[in-house]
C-alpha positions in Angstrom: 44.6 0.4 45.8 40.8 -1.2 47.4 38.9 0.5 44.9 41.2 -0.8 42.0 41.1 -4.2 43.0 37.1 -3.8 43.2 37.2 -3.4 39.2 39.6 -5.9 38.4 37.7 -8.5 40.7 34.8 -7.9 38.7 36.1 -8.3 35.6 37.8 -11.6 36.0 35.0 -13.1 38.0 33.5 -15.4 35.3 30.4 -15.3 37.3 30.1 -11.7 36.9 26.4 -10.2 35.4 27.1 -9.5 31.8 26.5 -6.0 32.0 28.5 -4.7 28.7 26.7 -7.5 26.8 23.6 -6.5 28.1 24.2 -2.8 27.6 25.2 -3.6 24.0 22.4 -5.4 23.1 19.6 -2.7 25.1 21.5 0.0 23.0 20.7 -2.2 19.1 17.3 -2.5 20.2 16.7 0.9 21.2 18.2 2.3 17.8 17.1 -0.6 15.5 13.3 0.2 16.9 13.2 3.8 18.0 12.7 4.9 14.0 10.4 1.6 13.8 8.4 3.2 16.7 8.5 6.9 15.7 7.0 6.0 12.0 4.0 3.9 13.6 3.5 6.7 16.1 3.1 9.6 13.4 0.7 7.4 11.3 -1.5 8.2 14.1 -1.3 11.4 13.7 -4.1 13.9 12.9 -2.5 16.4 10.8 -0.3 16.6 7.6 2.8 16.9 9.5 5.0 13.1 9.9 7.7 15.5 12.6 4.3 17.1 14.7 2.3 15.6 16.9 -1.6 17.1 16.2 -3.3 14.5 17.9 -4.6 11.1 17.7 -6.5 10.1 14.5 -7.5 7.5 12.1 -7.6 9.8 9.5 -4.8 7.9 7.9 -6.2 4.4 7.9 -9.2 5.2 6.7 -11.2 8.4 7.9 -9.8 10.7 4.9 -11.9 10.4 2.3 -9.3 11.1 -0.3 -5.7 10.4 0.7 -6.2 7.6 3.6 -4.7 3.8 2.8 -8.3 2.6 2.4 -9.7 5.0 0.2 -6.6 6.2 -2.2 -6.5 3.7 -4.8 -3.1 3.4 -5.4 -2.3 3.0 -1.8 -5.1 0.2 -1.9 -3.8 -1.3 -4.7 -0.1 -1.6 -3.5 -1.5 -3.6 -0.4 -3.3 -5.9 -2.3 -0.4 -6.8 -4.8 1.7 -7.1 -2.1 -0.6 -9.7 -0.2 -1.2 -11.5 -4.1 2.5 -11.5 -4.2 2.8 -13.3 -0.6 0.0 -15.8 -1.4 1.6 -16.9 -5.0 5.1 -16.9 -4.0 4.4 -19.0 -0.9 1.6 -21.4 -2.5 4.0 -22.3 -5.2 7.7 -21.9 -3.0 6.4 -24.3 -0.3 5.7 -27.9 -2.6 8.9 -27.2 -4.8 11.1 -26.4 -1.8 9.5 -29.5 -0.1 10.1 -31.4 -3.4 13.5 -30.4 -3.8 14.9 -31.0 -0.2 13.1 -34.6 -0.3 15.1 -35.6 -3.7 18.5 -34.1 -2.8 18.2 -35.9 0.1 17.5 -39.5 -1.7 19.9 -38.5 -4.5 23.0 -40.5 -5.2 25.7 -40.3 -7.0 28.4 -37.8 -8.6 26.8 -34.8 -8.8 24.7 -34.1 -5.2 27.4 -31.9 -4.2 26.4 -29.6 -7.4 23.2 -30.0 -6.7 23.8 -28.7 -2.8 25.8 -25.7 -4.5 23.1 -24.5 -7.1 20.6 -24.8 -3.7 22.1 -22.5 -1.7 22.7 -19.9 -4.5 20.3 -17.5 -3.8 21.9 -17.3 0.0 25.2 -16.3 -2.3 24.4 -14.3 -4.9 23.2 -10.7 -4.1 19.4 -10.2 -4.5 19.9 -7.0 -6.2 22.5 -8.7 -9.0 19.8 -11.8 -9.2 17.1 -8.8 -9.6 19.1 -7.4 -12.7 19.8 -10.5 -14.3 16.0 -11.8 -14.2 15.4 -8.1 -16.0 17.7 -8.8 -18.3 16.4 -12.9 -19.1 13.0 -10.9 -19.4 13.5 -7.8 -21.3 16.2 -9.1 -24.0 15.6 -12.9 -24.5 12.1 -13.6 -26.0 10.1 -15.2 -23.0 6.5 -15.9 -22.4 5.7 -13.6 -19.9 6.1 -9.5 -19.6 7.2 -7.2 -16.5 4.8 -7.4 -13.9 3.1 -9.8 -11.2 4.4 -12.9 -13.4 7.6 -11.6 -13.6 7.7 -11.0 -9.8 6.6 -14.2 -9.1 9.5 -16.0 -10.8 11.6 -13.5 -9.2 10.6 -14.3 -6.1 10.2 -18.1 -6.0 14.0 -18.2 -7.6 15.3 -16.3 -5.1 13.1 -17.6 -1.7 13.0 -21.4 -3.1 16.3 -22.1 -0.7 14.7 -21.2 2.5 12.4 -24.3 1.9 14.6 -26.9 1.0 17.2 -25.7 3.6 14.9 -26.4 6.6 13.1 -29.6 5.2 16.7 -30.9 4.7 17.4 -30.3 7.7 14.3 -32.0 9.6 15.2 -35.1 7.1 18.4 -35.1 8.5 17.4 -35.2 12.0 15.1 -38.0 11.3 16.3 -40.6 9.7 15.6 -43.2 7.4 15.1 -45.9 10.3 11.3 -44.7 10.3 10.8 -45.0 6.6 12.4 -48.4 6.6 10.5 -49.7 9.5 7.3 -48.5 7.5 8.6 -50.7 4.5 9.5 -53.2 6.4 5.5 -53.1 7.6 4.5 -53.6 3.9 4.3 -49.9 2.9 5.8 -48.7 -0.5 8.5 -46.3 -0.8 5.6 -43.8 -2.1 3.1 -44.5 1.0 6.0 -44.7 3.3 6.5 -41.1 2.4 3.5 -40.2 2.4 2.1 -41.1 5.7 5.4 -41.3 7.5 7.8 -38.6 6.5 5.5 -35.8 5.4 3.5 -35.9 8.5 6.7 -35.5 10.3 7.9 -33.0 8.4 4.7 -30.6 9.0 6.5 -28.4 11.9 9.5 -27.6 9.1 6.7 -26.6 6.3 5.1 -24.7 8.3 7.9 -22.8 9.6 9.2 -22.7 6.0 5.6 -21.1 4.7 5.9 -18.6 7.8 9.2 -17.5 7.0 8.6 -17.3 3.0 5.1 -15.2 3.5 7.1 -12.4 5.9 9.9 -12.0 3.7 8.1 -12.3 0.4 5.5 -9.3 1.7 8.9 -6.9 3.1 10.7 -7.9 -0.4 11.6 -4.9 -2.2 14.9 -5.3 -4.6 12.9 -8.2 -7.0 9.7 -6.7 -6.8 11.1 -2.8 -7.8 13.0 -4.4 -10.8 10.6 -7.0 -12.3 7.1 -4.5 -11.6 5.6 -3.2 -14.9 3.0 -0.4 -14.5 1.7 1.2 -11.2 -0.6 -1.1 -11.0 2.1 -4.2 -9.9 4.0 -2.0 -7.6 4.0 -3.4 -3.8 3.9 -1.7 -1.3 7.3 -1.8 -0.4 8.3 -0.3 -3.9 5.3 2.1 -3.6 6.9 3.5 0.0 9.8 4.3 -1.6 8.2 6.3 -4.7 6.1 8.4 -2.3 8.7 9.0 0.0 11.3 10.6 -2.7 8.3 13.1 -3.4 6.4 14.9 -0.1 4.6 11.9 1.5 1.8 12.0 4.1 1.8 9.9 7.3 -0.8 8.1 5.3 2.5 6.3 3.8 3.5 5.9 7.4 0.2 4.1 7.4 1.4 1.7 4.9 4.2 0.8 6.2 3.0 -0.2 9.9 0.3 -2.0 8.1 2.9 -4.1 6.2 4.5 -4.4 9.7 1.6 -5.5 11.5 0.6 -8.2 9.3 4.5 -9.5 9.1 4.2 -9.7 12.9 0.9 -11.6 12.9 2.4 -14.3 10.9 5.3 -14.4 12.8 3.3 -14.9 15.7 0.9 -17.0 14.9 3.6 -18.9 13.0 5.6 -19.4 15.8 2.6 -20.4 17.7 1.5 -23.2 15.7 5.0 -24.7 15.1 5.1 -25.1 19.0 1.3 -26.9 18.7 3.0 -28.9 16.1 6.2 -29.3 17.7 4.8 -30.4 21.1 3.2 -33.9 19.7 5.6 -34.7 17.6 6.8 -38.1 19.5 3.0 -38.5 19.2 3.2 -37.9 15.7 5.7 -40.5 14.8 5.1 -43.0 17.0 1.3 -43.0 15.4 3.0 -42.9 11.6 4.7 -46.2 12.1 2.2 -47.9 14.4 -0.1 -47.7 11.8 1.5 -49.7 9.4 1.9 -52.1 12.4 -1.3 -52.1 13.2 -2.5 -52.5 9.3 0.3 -55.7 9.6 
């Protein structure tokens, strides 16, 4: 009778240590990164084999002449359009998303609510059926632009302009309007008010919104596979999944930690930075007003 009241007392303690939540979440890690870990491994591997160890090597980075990331020219050029494809995307994402969440959020009248809707579309609608449809808009409707890194580009700045407006939107909303209109009521227009009030404030929210964009732009693989023309526009994601249907090396393994690697970096150093930014941002506006003040 002890030793089943030990159990019992243990489970309705509500002080207990969460040890099935705990176990649950140690168990997801350990299956969502042991492949992760197992691919990264074998791209250092020295031989031909991606299920044998043969010893630690480079030879899949760069020290085969032939079949190595850096020397095989279609591995080379699936990293770069991958990078080109992060860089556009994000470079052109970031001031529309900014634009967008900045003019719903001064917008008045009947149809906001629409406008809200059509916003948060691409968080609705599959990627894969958005995917086919650009296809479609491209290859049966006359348009000025072809398959290829255009085509992606669209692709992806339809599909990743929500993530944007959604965060800026919500940094508006947890400012205000009380600094804008103190900043007018200093003698600023509605255009410098936004200018050297709002937007500096909104810096940690761009950021994050560029960090986030950049990561998922370069792991994107649905948009990219459908709207690529010739080898040459195939990123890496789309080329990993050619070479893997066919009898890959662990130079592909190569790829892929490479594409990891760098998505982790920005992450990082993402995260980092919006903290920098994030830590003086009283500072920040406190100094956007007072200057108005101080120009009064």
């Amino acid at each position: 009778m002890t030793s089943a009241r030990g159990p019992m007392r243990w489970w309705r303690d509500p002080w207990r240590k969460p040890r099935i939540l705990l176990a649950i979440t140690v168990f997801y890690l350990l299956w969502s990164l042991l492949p992760v870990i197992v691919a990264v491994v074998f791209s250092f591997n020295n031989g031909r084999s991606r299920t044998s160890w043969q010893g630690f090597s480079m030879r899949w980075y760069w020290g085969d002449p032939v079949r190595s990331v850096w020397h095989d020219a279609s591995l080379h050029t699936a990293v770069v359009q991958t990078i080109k494809l992060g860089v556009l995307t994000t470079v052109i994402v970031i001031p529309l998303g900014v634009l967008l969440a900045i003019g719903l959020d001064r917008w008045r009248g009947p149809l906001p609510g629409t406008a809200n809707a059509m916003m948060l579309l691409s968080f609705v609608i599959p990627e894969t059926l958005l995917a086919v449809a650009l296809l479609f808009l491209i290859t049966i409707i006359a348009v000025p632009f072809y398959l290829g890194t255009t085509a992606q580009v669209i692709g992806l700045v339809t599909f990743q302009l929500s993530y944007p407006a959604v965060l800026v939107r919500a940094r508006l909303a947890t400012i205000g309007r009380h600094y804008e209109e103190a900043a007018q009521d200093l003698g600023a227009s509605p255009v410098r008010a936004l200018s050297r009030v709002i937007l500096p404030m909104l810096t940690p929210a761009i950021f994050a919104s560029t960090v986030l964009v950049f990561a998922d732009v370069i792991d994107d693989f649905v948009i990219v596979r459908y709207l690529s023309g010739d080898s040459s526009t195939e990123p890496a994601s789309v080329k990993i999944y050619n070479t893997a249907r066919a009898a890959p090396t662990p130079a592909l393994n190569a790829l892929a930690t490479i594409l990891l690697v760098t998505a982790l970096l920005v992450v990082v150093a993402g995260y980092g930075i919006y903290r920098m930014l994030t830590r003086h941002d009283t500072t920040t506006e406190n100094r956007g007003v007072g200057a108005f003040a101080g120009e009064a």
